[in-house]
TILO-98996 format. One line per 8 residues: number of its first residue (from 0); their letters; for each residue z, x, y of N, C-alpha, C, O. Coordinates in Angstrom, 3 decimals. Last residue first. Layout:
residues N
NUM	A	Z:X:Y:Z:X:Y:Z:X:Y:Z:X:Y ~ ... $
END
This chain:
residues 60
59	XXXXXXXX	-2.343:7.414:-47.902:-3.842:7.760:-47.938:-4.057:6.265:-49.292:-5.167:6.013:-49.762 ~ 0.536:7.212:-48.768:0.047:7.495:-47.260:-1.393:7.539:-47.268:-1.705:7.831:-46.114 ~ 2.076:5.369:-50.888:0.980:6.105:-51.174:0.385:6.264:-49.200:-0.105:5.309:-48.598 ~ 5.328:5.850:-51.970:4.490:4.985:-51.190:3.342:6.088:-51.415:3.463:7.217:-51.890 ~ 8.345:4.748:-54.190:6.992:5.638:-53.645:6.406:4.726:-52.927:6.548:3.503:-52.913 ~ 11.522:4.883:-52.619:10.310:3.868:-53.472:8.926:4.815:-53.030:8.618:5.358:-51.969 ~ 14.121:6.064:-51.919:13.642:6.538:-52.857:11.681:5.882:-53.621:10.993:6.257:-54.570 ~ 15.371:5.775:-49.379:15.450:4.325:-50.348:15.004:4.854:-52.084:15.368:4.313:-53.128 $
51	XXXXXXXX	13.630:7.689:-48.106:15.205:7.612:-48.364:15.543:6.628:-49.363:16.165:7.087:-50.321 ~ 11.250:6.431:-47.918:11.434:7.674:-48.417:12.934:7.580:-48.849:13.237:7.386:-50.027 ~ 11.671:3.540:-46.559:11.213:3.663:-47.719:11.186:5.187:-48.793:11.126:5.166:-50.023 ~ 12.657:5.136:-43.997:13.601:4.428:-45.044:13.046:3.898:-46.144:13.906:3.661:-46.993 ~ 10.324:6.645:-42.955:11.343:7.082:-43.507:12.512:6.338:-44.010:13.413:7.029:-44.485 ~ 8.720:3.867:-42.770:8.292:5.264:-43.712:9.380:5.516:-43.884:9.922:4.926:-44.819 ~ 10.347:2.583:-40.744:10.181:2.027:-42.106:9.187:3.327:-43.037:9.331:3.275:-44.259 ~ 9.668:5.245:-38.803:11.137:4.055:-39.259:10.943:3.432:-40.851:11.417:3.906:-41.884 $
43	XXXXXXXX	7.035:4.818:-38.535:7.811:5.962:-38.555:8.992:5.202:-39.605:9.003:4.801:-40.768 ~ 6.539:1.971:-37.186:6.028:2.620:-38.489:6.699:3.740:-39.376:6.885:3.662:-40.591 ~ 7.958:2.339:-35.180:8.455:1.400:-36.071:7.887:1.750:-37.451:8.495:1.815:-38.520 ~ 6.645:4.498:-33.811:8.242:4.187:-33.812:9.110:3.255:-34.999:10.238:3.340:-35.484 ~ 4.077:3.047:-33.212:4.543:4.563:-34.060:6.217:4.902:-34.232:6.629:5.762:-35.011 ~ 4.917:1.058:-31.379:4.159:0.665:-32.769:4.595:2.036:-33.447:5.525:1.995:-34.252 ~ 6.000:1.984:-29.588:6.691:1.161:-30.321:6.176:0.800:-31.678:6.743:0.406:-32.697 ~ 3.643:3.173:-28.626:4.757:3.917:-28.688:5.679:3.581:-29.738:6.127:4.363:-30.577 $
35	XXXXXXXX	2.011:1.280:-28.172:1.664:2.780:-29.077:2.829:2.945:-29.340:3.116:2.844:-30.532 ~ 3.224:0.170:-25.781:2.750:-0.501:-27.025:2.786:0.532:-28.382:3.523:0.440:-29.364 ~ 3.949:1.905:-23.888:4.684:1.753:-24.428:4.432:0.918:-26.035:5.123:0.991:-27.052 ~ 1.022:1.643:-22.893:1.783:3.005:-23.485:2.927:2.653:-24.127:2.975:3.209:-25.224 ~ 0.444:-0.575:-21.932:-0.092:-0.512:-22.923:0.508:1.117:-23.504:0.245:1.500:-24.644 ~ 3.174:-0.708:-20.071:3.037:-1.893:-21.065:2.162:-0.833:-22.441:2.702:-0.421:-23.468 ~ 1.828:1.260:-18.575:3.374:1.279:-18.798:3.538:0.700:-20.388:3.854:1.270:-21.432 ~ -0.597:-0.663:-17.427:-1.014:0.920:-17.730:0.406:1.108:-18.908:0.094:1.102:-20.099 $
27	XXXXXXXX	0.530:-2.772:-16.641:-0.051:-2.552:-17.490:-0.247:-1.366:-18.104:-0.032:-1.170:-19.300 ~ 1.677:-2.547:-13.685:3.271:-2.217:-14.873:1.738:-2.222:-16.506:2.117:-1.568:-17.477 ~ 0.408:-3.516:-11.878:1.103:-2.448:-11.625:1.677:-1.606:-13.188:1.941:-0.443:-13.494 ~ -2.963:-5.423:-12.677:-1.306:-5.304:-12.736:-0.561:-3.529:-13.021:-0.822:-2.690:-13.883 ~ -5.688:-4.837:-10.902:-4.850:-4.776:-12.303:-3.448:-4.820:-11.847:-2.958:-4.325:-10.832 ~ -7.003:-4.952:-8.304:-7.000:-6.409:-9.062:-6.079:-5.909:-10.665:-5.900:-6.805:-11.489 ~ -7.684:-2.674:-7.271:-8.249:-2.657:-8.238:-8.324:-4.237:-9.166:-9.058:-4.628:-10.074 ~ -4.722:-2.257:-6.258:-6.415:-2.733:-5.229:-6.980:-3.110:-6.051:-7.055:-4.330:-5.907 $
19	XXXXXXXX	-2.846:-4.456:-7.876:-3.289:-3.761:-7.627:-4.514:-3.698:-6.546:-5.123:-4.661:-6.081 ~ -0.546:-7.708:-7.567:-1.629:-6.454:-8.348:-2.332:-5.227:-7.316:-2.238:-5.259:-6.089 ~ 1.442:-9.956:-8.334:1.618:-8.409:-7.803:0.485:-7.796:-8.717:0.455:-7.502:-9.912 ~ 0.930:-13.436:-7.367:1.137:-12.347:-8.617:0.814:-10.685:-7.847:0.014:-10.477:-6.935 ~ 1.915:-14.923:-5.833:-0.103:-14.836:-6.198:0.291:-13.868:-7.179:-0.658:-13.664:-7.937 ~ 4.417:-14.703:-5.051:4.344:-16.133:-5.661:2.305:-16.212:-6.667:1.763:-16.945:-7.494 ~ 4.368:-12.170:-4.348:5.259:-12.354:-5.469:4.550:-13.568:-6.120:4.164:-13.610:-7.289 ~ 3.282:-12.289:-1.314:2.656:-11.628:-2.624:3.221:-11.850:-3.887:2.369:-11.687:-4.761 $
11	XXXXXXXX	5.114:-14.189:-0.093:3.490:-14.979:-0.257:2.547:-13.822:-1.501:1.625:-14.145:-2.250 ~ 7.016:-12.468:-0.092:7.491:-13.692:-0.936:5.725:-13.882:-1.213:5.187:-13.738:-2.311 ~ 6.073:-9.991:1.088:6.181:-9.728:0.283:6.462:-11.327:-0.998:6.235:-11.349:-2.207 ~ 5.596:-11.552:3.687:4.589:-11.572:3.047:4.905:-10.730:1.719:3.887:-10.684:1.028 ~ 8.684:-12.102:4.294:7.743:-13.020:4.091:6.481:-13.062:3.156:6.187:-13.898:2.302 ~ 9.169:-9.443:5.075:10.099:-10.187:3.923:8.752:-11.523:3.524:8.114:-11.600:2.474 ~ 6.165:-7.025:5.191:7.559:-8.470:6.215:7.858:-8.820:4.761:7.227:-8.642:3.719 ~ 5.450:-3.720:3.967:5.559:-5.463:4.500:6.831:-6.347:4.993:8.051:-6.205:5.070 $
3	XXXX	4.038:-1.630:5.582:5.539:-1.639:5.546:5.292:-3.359:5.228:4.996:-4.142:6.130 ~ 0.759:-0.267:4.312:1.863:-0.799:5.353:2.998:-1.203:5.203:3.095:-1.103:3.980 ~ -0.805:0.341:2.223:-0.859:1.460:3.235:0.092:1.089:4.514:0.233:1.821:5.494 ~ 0.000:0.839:-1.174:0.000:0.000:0.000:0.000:0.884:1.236:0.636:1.934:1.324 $
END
């Protein structure tokens, strides 16, 4: 943003939704990283408690 906004026009931006010049949402970029993230996190997780648990698994 290249200006200081009024209380006001920050309400009239909140209520149209907060985006970008570009028209994208601020926090997407965040969102789709954190997606990956959580996904390899969880995968991870249940690998290594199926290892520990002792049950074979086949990775390939």
């Amino acid at each position: 943003m290249d200006h200081i906004m009024t209380y006001e026009e920050y309400l009239r931006d909140v209520k149209k939704g907060i985006v970008t010049d570009l028209g994208n949402s601020p926090v997407t970029p965040l969102l789709l990283m954190l997606q990956g993230k959580w996904k390899t996190q969880i995968t991870m997780t249940i690998w290594f408690v199926l290892l520990s648990a002792g049950i074979k698994t086949s990775a390939f």
